[in-house]
MARTORNU-828910 format. One record per residue (C-alpha): residue number from 1; residue in one letter; x, y, z. Coordinates in Angstrom, 1 decimal. Layout:
# MARTORNU-828910
  resi  resn    east   north      up
   NUM     A       X       Y       Z
...
//
This chain:
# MARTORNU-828910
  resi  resn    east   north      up
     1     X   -18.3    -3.0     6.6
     2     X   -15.0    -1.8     7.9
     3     X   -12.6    -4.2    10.1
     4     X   -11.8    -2.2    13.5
     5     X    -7.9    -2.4    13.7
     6     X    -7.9    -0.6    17.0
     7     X   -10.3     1.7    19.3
     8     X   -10.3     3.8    22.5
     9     X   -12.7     7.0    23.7
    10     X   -10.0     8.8    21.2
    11     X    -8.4     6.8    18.8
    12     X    -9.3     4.8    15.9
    13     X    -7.8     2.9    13.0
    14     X   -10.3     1.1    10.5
    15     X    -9.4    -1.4     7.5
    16     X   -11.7    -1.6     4.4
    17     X   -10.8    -4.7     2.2
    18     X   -13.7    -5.3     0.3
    19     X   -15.1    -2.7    -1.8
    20     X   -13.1    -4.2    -4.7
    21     X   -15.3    -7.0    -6.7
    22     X   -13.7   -10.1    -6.8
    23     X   -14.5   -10.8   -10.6
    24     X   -10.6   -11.0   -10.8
    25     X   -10.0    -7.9   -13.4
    26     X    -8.3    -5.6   -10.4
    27     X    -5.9    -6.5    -7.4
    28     X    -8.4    -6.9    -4.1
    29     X    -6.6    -3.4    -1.9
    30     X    -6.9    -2.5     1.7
    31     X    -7.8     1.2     2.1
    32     X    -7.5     2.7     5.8
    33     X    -9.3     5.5     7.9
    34     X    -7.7     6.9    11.3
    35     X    -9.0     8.7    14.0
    36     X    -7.9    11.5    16.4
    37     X   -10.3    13.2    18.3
    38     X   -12.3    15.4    15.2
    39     X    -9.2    14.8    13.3
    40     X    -9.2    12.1    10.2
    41     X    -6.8    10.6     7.4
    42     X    -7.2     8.5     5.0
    43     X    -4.4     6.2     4.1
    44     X    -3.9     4.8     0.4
    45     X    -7.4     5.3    -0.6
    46     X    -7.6     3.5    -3.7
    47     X    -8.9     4.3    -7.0
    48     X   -11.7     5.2    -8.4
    49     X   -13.4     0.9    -8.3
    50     X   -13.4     2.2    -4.4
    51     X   -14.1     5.5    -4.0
    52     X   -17.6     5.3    -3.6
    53     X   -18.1     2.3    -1.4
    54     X   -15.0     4.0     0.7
    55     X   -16.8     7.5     0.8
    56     X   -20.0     6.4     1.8
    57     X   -18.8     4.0     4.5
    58     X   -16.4     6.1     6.4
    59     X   -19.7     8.9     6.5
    60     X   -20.7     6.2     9.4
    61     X   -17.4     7.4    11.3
    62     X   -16.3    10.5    10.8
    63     X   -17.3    13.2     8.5
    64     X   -15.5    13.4     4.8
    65     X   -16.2    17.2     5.2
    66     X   -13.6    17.7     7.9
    67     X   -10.6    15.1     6.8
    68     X    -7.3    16.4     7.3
    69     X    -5.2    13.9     4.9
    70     X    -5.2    12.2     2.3
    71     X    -1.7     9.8     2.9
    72     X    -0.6     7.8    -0.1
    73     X     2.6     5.8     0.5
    74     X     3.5     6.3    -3.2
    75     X     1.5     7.0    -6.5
    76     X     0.3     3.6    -8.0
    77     X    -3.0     3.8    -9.3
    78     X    -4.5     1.4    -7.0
    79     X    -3.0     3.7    -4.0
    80     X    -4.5     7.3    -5.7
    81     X    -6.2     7.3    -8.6
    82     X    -9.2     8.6    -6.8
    83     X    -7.6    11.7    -6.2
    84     X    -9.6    14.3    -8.1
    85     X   -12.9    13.2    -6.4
    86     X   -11.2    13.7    -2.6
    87     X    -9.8    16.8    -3.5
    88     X   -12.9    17.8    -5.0
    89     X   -15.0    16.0    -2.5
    90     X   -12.8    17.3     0.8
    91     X   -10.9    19.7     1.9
    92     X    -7.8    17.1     2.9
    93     X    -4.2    18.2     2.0
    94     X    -2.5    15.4     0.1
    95     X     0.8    13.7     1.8
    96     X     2.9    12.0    -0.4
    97     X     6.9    12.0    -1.1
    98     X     9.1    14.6    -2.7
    99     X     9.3    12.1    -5.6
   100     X     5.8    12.2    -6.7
   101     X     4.9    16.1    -5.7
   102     X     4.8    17.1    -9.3
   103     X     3.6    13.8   -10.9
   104     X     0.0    13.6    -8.6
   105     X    -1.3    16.4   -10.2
   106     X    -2.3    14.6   -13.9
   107     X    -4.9    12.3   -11.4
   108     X    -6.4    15.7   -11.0
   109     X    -8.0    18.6   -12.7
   110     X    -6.1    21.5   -13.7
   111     X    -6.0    23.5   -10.1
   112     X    -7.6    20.8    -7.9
   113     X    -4.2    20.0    -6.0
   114     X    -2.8    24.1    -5.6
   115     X    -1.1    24.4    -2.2
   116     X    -2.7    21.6    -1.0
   117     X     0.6    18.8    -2.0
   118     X     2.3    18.2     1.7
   119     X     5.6    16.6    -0.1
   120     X     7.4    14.2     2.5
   121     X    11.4    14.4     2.1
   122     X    13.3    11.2     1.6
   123     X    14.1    11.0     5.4
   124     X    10.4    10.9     6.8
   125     X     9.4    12.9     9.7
   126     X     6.6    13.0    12.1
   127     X     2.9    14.7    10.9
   128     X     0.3    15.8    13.4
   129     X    -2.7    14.1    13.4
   130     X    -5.2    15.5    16.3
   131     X    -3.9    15.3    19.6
   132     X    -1.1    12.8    18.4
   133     X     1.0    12.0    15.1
   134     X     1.9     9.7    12.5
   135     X     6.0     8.6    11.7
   136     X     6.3     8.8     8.2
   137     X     9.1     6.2     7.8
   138     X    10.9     5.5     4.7
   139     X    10.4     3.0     2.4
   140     X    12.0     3.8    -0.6
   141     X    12.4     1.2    -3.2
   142     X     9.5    -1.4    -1.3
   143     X     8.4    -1.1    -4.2
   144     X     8.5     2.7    -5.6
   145     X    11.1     5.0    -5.9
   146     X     9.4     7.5    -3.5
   147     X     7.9     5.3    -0.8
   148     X     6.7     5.9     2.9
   149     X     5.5     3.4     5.4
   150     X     2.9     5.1     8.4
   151     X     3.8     3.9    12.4
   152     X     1.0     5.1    14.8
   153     X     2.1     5.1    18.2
   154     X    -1.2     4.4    19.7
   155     X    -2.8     1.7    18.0
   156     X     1.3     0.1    17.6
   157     X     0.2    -0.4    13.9
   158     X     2.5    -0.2    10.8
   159     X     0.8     0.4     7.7
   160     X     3.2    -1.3     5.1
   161     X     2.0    -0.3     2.0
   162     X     2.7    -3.3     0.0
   163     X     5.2    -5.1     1.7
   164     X     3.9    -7.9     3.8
   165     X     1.3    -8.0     0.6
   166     X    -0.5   -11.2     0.1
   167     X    -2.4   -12.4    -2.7
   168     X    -6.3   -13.2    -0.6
   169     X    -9.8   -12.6    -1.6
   170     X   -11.6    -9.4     0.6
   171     X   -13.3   -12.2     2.8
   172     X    -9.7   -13.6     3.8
   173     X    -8.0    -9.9     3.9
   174     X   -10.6    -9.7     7.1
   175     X    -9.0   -12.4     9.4
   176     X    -5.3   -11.5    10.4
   177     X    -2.1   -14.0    10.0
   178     X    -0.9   -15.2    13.3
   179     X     1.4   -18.4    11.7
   180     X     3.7   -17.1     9.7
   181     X     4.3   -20.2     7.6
   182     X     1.4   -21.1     5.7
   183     X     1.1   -17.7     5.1
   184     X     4.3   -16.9     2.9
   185     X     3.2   -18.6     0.0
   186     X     0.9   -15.8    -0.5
   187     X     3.4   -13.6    -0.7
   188     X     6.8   -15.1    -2.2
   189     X     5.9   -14.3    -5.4
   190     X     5.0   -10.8    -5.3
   191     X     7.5   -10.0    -3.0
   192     X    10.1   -11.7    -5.5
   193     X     9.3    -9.7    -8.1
   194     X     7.9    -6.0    -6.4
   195     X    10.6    -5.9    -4.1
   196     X    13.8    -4.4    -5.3
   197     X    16.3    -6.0    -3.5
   198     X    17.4    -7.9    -0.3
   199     X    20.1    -4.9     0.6
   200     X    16.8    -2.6     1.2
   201     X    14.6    -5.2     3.2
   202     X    18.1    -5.3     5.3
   203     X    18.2    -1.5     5.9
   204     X    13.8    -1.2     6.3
   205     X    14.2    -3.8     8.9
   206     X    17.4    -1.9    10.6
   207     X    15.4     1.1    11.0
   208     X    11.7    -0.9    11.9
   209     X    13.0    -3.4    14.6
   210     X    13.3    -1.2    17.0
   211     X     9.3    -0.3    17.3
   212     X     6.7    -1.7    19.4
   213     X     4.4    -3.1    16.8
   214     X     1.4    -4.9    17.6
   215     X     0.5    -5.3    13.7
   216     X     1.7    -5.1    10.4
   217     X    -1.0    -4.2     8.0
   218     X    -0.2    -4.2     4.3
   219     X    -2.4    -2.8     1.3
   220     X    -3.2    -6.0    -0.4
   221     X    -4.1    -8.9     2.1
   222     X    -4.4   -10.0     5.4
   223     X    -2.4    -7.7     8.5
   224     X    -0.1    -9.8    10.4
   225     X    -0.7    -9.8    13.7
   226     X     1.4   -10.9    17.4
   227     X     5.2   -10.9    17.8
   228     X     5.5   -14.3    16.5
   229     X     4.4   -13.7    13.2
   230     X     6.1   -10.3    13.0
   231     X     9.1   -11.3    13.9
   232     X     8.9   -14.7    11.8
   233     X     7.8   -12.1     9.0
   234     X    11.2   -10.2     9.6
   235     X    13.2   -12.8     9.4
   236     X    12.0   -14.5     6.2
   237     X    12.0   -11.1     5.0
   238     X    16.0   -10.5     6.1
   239     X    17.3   -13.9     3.8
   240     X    14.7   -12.9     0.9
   241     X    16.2   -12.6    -2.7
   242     X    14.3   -10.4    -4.7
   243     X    14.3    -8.2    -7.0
   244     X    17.4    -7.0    -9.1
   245     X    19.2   -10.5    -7.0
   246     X    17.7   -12.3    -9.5
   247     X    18.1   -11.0   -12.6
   248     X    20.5   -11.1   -14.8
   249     X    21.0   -10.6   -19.1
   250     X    18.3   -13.4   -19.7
   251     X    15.8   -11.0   -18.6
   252     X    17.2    -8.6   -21.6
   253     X    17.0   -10.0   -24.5
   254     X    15.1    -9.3   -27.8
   255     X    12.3   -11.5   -27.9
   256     X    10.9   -13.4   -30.9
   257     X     7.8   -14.4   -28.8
   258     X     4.7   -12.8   -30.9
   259     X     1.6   -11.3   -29.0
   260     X    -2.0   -12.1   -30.3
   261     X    -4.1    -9.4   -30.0
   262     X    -7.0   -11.5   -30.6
   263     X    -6.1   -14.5   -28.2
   264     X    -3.9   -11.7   -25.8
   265     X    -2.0   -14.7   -25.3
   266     X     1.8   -15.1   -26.5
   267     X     3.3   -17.7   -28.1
   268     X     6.8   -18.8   -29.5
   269     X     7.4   -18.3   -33.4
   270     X     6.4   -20.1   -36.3
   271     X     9.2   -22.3   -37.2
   272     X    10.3   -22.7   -41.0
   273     X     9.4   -25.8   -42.2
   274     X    12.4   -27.7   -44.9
   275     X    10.9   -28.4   -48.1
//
């Protein structure tokens, strides 16, 4: 069952966070459906573990047949590698950046994705979505080269993609962070490492400050909800190290450390032993 982010006689935004079993083989992902009057998108959709459970349960709400978009924020396979069964399953034009226009196509059969590719330049811009639209806001870099994040003015949501990601089951995804703190240990890590540097969270939150957000809701994890926590979020986020700030020529080196295909474990090398 879908979590309702937001309703009104017009609008709707819905969260699905567990169509993903938890058997711990594939990261649990958030996939999102809005509404507009008879217009629909969905937003990072997920691959193909969710395409069914995500088809059938957005049927209760609004009618694959007449989707508009499909919106990736960039090309990860847990973000689009459905793609060839909602282009052959809709009509929806694919939005996505510039940067991946010309990659998207190899989730796809030979033809499926013809003149239906609405590629996003690097600067963003606003895309109609019934009676209302959706800001297309950059976020290169958090984590992909090509990388939007999606406002909606009337729900005040921010879909973030994957940053504000945390590492929770579907069951926890369902119940939104309102404490900051306990929270960010469910994220350091992966924000450590997927996040490319502290100089970009600087210049995202620059440009995201400004809005009147009533929620932040990533692609992995729970959405963080209430000023407090947004703003807490934003400020842990603006002193983060991350990234290329924390690697240096340790992290390239040739390594000696031999992989067992067998164990798919790795382990250091034999030593010689003296005679």
């Amino acid at each position: 069952m879908p979590i309702e982010l937001y309703r009104d006689r017009q609008h709707a935004c819905l969260m699905f966070c567990d169509l993903i079993e938890e058997d711990g083989q594939a990261v649990q992902a958030n996939q999102f459906l809005i509404v507009d009057g008879d217009t629909g998108a969905i937003i990072d959709p997920g691959g193909n573990l969710a395409f069914n459970e995500l088809f059938m349960g957005m049927v209760r709400h609004f009618a694959p047949a007449r989707l508009s978009y499909v919106i990736a924020s960039h090309a990860d396979p847990d973000i689009i590698a459905s793609l060839d069964r909602w282009m052959s399953s809709t009509q929806a034009r694919l939005v996505i950046s510039r940067v991946w226009e010309r990659f998207v196509p190899h989730f796809t059969k030979a033809g499926k994705t013809d003149a239906r590719i609405i590629g996003v330049p690097d600067a963003g811009g606003r895309l109609p979505l019934g009676r209302n639209e959706l800001l297309l806001l950059p976020a290169h870099f958090l984590h992909s080269e090509g990388n939007f994040h999606f406002y909606d003015p009337v729900s005040r949501i921010l879909f973030t993609g994957d940053l504000g990601a945390s590492m929770l089951s579907g069951a926890q995804a369902a119940v939104p962070v309102t404490d900051l703190a306990p929270h960010i240990a469910h994220m350091e890590g992966f924000h450590r490492r997927y996040m490319v540097s502290n100089k970009i969270l600087r210049l995202w939150l620059q440009m995201v400050r400004p809005l009147d957000i009533a929620m932040l809701v990533p692609q992995h994890g729970a959405p963080i909800q209430g000023r407090a926590a947004i703003d807490a979020f934003f400020d842990w986020l603006e002193h983060l190290a991350c990234g290329i700030d924390l690697f240096d020529q340790r992290a390239y080196q040739v390594s000696t450390a031999l992989i067992d295909p067998v164990s798919r474990l790795t382990r250091a090398p034999l030593r010689a032993v003296n005679g």
